[in-house]
KOLLUMPA-814828 format. One line per 5 residues: their letters; for each residue x, y, z of C-alpha. Coordinates in steps of 0.5 Angstrom, whole numbers. Layout:
REM residues N
A) X Y Z ~ ... $
This chain:
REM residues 249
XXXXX) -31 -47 -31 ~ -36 -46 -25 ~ -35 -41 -21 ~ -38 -41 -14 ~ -39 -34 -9 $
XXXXX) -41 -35 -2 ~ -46 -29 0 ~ -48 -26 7 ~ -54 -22 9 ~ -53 -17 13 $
XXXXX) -56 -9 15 ~ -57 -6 10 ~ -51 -2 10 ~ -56 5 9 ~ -59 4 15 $
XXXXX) -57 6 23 ~ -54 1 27 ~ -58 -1 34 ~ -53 -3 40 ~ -58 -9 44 $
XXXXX) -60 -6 51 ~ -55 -12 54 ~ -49 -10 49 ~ -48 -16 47 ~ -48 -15 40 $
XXXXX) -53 -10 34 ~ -60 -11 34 ~ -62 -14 28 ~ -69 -14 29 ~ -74 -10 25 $
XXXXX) -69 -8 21 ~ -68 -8 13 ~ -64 -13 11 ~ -59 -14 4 ~ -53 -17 1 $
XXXXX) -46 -15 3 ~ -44 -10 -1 ~ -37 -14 -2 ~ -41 -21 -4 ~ -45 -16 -9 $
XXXXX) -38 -14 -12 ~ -35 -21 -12 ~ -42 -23 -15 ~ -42 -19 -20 ~ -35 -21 -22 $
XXXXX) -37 -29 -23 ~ -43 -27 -27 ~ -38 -21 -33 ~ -32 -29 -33 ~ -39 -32 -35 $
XXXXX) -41 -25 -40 ~ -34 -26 -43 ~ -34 -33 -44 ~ -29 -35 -39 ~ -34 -38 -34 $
XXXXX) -40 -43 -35 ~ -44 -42 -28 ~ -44 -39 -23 ~ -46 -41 -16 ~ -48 -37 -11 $
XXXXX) -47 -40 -4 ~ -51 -38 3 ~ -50 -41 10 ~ -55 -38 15 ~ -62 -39 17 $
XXXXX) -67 -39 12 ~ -69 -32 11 ~ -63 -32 8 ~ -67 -34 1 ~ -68 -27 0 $
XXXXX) -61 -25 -1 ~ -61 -32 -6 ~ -67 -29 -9 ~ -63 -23 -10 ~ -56 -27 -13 $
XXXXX) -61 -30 -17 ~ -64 -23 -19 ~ -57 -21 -21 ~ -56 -26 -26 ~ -53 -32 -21 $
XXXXX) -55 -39 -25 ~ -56 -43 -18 ~ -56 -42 -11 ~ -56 -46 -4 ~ -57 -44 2 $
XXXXX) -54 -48 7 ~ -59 -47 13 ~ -57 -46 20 ~ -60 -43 26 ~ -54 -42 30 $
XXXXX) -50 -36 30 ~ -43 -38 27 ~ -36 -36 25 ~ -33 -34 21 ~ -29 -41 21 $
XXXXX) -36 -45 21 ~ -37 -40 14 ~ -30 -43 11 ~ -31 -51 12 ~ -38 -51 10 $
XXXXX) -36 -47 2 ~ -30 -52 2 ~ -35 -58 3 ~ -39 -55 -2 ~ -33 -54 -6 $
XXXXX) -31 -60 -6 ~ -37 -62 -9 ~ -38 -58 -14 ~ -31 -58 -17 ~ -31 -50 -19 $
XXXXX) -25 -47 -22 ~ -25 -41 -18 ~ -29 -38 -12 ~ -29 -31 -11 ~ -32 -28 -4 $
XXXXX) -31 -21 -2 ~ -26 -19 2 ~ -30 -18 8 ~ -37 -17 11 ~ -39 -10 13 $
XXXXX) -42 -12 20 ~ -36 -17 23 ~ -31 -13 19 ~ -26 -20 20 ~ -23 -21 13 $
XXXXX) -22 -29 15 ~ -27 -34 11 ~ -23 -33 4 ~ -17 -34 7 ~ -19 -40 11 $
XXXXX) -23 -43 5 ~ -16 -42 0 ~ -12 -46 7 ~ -18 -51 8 ~ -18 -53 0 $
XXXXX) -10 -53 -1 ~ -12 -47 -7 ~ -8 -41 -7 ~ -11 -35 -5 ~ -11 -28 -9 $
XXXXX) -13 -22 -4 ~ -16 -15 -5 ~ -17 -17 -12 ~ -18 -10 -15 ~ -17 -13 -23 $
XXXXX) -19 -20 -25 ~ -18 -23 -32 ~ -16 -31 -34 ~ -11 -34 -39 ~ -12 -42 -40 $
XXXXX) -12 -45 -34 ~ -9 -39 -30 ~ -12 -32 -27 ~ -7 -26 -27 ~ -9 -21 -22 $
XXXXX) -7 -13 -20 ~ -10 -13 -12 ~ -9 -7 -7 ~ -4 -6 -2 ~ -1 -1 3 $
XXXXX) 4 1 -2 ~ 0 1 -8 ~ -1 -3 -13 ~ 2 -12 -14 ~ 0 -15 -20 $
XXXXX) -1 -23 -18 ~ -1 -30 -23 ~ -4 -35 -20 ~ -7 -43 -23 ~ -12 -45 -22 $
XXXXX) -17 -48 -18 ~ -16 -41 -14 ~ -19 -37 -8 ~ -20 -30 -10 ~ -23 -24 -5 $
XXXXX) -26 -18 -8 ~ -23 -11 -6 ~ -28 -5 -7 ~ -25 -3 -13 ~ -26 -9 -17 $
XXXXX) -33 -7 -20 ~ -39 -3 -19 ~ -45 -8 -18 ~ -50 -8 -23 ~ -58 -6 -21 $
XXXXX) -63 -12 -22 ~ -69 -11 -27 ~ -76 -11 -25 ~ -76 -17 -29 ~ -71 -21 -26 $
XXXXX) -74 -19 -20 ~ -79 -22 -21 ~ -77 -29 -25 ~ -72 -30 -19 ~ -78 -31 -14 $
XXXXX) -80 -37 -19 ~ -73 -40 -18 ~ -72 -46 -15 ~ -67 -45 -8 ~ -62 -52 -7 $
XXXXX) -61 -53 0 ~ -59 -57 6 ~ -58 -56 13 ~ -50 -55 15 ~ -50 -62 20 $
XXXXX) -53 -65 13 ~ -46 -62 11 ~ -42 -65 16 ~ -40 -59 19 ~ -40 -58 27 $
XXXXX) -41 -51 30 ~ -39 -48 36 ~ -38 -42 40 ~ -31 -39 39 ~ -31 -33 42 $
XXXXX) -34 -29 47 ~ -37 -21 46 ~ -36 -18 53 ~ -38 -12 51 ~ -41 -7 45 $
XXXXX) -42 0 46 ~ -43 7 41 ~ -36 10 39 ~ -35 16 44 ~ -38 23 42 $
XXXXX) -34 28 37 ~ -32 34 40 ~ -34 40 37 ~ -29 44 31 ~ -26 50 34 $
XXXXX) -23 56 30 ~ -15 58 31 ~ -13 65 30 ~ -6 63 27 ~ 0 58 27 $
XXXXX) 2 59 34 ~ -4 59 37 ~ -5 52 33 ~ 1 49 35 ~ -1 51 42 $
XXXXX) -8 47 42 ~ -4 40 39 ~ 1 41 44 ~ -3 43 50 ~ -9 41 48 $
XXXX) -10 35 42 ~ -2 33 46 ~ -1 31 40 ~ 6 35 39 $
């Protein structure tokens, strides 16, 4: 069973975020780049099905410009067995993301795709469940437990009120919650295998797919300051301050 894992690359999650000078968007110029940590978790994940023998390759997708190789060299790096990058220059949505993996899905015929369940710079929680629509697949979220019986998956995902085991056939969408696993470190090694590798890719109009501005970003600005903590001498007058002051009573 193949397995293909759509990755993105995005701020380094350590690093401070900029807001550009026109607020249009965060300025991602001169700043260190990386995996997004949810794609990491759902990478990890197809490469354990292919340790346990549940899984025989696992493809790592990328769609993005061309200095995206270096999260491909990454996947590569991690254990991925290939890695296409579908190049665009075009800043697209998550619903251009979608139609593209599915295009490489329909060709690549795996048996399952995991994703994250979002990326840490939008923070949208889309492309999984537009790419399990567009396929016709059913779909497992927040997957924080994954294992494969014959030709179907059982998952245990996370929900408002605890916990829900699912049962799905396969083919099948799943999207990787951050409980799901802990990412393993490349070895130097690997590191520098992966740089030998070779990247398939082609261009997202070589894919058929038409990219087009959905949305528009008005404005971006830094959350308001926090107000310093204040100490309270007793109940009443704590009750007084969330009254009056906080008027959350």
């Amino acid at each position: 069973m193949r397995v293909i894992v759509p990755i993105k690359k995005v701020i380094d999650s350590n690093m401070q975020i900029r807001i550009k000078a026109d607020k249009t968007g965060i300025e991602d110029s001169g700043v260190k780049m990386a995996m997004n940590p949810f794609c990491e978790i759902a990478l990890e994940e197809a490469i354990r099905l292919k340790e346990a023998g549940k899984a025989t390759e696992v493809v790592a997708v990328c769609v993005g410009n061309q200095k995206s190789e270096d999260v491909l060299r990454s996947a590569f790096a991690m254990g991925a067995d290939r890695c296409i990058l579908i190049v665009t220059e075009n800043k697209i949505e998550p619903i251009d993301v979608a139609k593209t993996i599915a295009t490489v899905a329909r060709h690549e015929t795996p048996g399952l795709i995991i994703t994250g369940k979002q990326t840490i710079d939008d923070d949208n929680n889309q492309t999984g469940q537009m790419i399990s629509a567009l396929l016709g697949w059913p779909q497992i979220t927040f997957a924080s437990e994954i294992s494969l019986e014959n030709d179907k998956i059982i998952s245990r995902r996370e929900i408002d009120g605890g916990a829900q085991k699912v049962e799905s056939k396969l083919p099948a969408v799943i999207t990787a919650d951050l409980r799901l696993n802990e990412p393993r470190y490349a070895s130097l090694p690997n590191i520098m295998k992966a740089k030998k590798r070779t990247i398939e890719s082609a261009t997202i109009e070589q894919m058929g797919i038409e990219t087009k501005s959905r949305i528009k970003i008005i404005n971006i600005e830094e959350p308001p300051q926090r107000k310093a903590g204040v100490k309270v001498s007793d109940v009443k007058e704590l009750i007084e301050k969330l009254k009056n002051e906080a008027k959350v009573i």
